[in-house]
Structures are given as C-alpha cells and as structure tokens.
N, C-alpha and C positions, 0 to 999 in steps of 0.2 A: 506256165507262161507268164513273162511279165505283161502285170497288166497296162502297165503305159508305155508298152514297148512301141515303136511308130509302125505303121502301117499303110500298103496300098489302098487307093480309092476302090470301095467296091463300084460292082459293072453297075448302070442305070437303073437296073428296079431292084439291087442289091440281093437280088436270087443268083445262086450257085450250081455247080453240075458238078460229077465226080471229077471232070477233068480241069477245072479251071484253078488256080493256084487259090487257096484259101489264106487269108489272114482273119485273127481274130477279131472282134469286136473291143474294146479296151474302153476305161474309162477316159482315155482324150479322145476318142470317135467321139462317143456320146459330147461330152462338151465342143466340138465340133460341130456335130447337126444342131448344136441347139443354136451354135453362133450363128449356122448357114440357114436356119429356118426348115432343117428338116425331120420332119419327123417318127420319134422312135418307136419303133412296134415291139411290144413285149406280151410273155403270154406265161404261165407257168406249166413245168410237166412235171411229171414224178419218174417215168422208166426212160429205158434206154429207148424205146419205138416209137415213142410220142417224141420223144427226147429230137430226134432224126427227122422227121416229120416235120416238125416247126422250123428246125434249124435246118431244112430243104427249100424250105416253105417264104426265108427270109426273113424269120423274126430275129431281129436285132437283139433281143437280153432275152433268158428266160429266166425265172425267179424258182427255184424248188421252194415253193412254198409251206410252211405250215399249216396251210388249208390242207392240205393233205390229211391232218387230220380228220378232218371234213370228208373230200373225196375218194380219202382211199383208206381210212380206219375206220368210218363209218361214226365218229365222235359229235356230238350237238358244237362243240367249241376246241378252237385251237388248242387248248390247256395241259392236254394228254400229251401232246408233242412232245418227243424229246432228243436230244442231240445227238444219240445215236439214231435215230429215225431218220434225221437230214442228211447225218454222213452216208447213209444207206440207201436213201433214193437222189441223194446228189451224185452220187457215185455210178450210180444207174443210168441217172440223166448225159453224165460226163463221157461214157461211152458212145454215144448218140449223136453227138455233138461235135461241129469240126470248126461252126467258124463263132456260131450267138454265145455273148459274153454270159454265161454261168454264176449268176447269182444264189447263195443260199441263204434261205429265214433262220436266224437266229432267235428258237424258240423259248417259250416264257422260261426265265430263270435260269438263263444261262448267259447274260450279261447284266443282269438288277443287281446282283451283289453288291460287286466292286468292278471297278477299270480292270483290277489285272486279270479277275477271271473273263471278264468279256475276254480279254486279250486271248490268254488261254485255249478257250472252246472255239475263240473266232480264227485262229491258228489252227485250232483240227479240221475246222471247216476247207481252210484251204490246204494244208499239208494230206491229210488221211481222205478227204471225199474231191479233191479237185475243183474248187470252186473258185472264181476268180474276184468273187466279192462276195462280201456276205450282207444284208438285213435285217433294221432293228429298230423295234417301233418305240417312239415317244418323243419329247421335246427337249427343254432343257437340263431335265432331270438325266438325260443319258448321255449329254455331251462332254462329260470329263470319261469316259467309254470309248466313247469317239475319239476323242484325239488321241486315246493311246492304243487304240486297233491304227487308226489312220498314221502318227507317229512311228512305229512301226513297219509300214508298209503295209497294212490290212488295208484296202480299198472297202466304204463302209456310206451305204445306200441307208437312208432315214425313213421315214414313217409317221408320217402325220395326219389329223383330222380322225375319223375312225378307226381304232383302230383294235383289233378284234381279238389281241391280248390283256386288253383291260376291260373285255364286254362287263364282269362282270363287277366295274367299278363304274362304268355307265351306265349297266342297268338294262340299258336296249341296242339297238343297230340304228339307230334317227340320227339323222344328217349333223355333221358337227358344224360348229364356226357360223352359226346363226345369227348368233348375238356379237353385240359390239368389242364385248369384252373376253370371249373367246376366239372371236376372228383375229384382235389383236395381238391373240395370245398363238395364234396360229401362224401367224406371219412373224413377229420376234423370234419365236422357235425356229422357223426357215431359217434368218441369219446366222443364229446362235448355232446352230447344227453345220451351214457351210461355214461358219469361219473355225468351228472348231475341225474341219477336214472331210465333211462328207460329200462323198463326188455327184449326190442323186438326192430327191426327196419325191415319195411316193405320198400325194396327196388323195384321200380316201376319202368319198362322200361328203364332200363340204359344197358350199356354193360354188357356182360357177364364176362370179363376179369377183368372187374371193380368192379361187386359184389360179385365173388371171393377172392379180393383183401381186400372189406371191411368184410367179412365173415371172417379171416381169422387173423383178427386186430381189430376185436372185441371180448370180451368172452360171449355177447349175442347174442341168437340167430337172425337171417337175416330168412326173409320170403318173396321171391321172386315171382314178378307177371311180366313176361315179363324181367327177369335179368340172366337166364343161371341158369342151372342144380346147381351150386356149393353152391347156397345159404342151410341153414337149413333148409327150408322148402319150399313149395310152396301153393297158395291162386292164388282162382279162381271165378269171382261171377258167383255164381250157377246158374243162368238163361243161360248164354254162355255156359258155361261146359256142360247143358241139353240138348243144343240147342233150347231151347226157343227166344232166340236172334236171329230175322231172318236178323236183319240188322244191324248187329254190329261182324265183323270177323278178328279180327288183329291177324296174326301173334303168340302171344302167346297163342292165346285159343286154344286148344282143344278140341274138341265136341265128348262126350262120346256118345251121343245119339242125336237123331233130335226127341225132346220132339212136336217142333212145330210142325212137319207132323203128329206125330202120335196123340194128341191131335185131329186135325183139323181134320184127317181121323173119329176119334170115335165120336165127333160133329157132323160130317156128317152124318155118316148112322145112329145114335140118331134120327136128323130131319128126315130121309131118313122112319127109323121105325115108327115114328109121323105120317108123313103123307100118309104113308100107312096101317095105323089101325093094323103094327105089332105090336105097344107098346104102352099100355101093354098087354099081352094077357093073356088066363083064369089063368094060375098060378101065376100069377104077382098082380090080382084080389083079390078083396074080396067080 
C-alpha cells in the first residue's frame, strides 16, 4: 500500500469493527494529527495476535521493534537482532493488521555502512516483510541514509536521545540531552534528519522541557518514550505496558495491567485442574 496514498477520516475515537470500511494509517495522517493537535498512539508487537489486538484496539503505528530482542529472544541488548529476524516478525505482525501504519526497526548494521545498503535491507523491509516504513536510530551521522531510503520512496522514521543501539557506546540507559551541548545537539539532528526526509522522530528518554522544544521546531511529528507529555505522540513496548515485564520498571512505563500475575495465576490452577483429574471433564470429552 502506498503510504501517502489519501485517505477517509477515521470514526471519533479512531476504533474499528470488522464491518466498517478500513483505510490505512499513512504517513500524511500522522502529519495531519500533528497539525490538528491530535494525538498519536503507538505500541510495538512481534506476532500476528498481538499484531490484531492493538490494531482492534486503535493504535495508530505500531513499530516491530528491535526490542524484540529483548522480549522475545531473551537477549540483555538489541545487538543480536538481525534483519532477517524483522522480516520475520514484521511479517507476523502484517497479518494482524488491517488499518495501524506498520513500522519496522532497522536493526544494528544494517544501515551504518553505507546509503546504498540502508537502501537495500530498508527495501526488504518493505518488499519481502510488508512494512510500510521502516526505523533508524542516530542523528546526523545517518542522514545521507536517509535521503536516499526517503529519495527513493522508503518512508523513514528517526531516532533520537537514547538510543539503545549504541548502549554500548554510552555505557548506560541515563537520560540523554541533559546538558547544553548535547541538548543542542539533539535538536540540530531533528532538523537535519526532517530536512533530509524523515516523516517521524522518536524522541527516547531526554528531558521533557527539551522534547517540547524539538516538537515544537519541527513540522513532523515527535513520538515520545520517556520525553514528557508535549511530544505528538507516545510509544510503549507492549510487554511493559501489559506488565508482562516482571523485571524491567523505569520510570516511563506505565503498566496497564499485571498480564504476568494473571497469566501465571491461570497456568497454575490449569496444572492445578491436570493433576486433579478436573481437566478435562465429560463435557470437554468426547
């Protein structure tokens, strides 16, 4: 699907039913709500069930993220990722999915080379896994990348402030853009990334006062994870927000629900019914 292809207004709280006519989410919606002051709900998934789920649910983008690493490879750091990993739960995701714009993470060392291979791998992303954009974290260092995915026609979302492909060139997960001369360096990279063609910029754990500042100085929209209410949107990985994440709690997450107790609860009296000859009993039979 072309991603700036036009599209109907969705209904009022932008939730869908199997019968209503779907259009997709595109990168001119999103520059859209950002003009209209509305804002963008995003979430990541890995399968196709979760996939359905959120894009039921009314989330506007969701990112197949590289945290995947994380939540579903069981890895300490993104690092392991690799591009046929993305193709593989993008592709998962994209079954799932009918109307939220399909974002995928363009993980470590598959755009650092050179432009043409970003170009390349960010071509399989949307040719062989169905993704409607792809993501790519750093500043000015990757914006000759950028304009030639963008160039192109690759639709191509950024990544700034923290970001958790270079952990181990910063050493820790502590808030970026603190200081004067990396906050400044935080906002030139915003311009420098939208004028070289990126439709998005996912601002990561920086101050609030500061992603404000770049929201505000850009005309694309900002999608804030740990960066203050003022950005256009916010993005959560959906394992935390579930509370499925029993050991991982910073500060920006939110936990809508303790998916882990209560999974771990229905497992148990499962076994609990097994080993007392409750299940399955005659109706559950044949």
């Amino acid at each position: 699907m072309n991603p700036h292809q036009d599209e109907r207004p969705d209904s009022e709280n932008d939730r869908h039913t199997h019968s209503s006519p779907l259009r997709r989410v595109t990168t001119r919606r999103l520059i859209e709500m950002k003009k209209n002051g509305k804002k963008i709900v995003c979430l990541t998934a890995y399968d196709a069930l979760i996939g359905r789920v959120l894009d039921e649910a009314g989330v506007d983008v969701i990112l197949v993220g590289d945290s995947l690493g994380n939540v579903v490879q069981g890895h300490d750091t993104t690092i392991p990722v690799t591009l046929e990993d993305i193709i593989y739960h993008t592709r998962a995701v994209n079954r799932g999915v009918k109307r939220a714009m399909v974002i995928a993470d363009m993980p470590f060392m598959s755009y650092q080379v050179s432009p043409e291979e970003a170009f390349r791998n960010a071509g399989r992303l949307l040719k062989e896994a169905g993704a409607s954009a792809v993501k790519v974290e750093g500043g000015e260092r990757v914006a000759d990348a950028v304009s030639r995915m963008t160039e192109a026609g690759i639709p191509v979302m950024v990544h700034l402030g923290l970001t958790p492909q270079s952990i181990h060139q910063f050493g820790s997960y502590r808030v970026r853009g603190t200081d004067d001369i990396e906050a400044e360096r935080i906002l030139r990279d915003a311009h420098i990334l939208e004028q070289a063609g990126a439709f998005a910029i996912v601002l990561e754990k920086i101050p609030s006062d500061l992603a404000a500042k770049v929201t505000a100085s850009v005309k694309i929209p900002t999608i804030g994870i740990g960066a203050g209410v003022e950005c256009d949107g916010q993005i959560l990985v959906c394992t935390d927000m579930l509370g499925l994440t029993v050991d991982f709690n910073p500060r920006f997450v939110r936990q809508y629900e303790n998916m882990y107790e209560r999974i771990h609860s229905a497992v148990t009296r499962y076994g609990d019914d097994i080993r007392s000859r409750n299940f399955p009993n005659i109706d559950e039979s044949y």
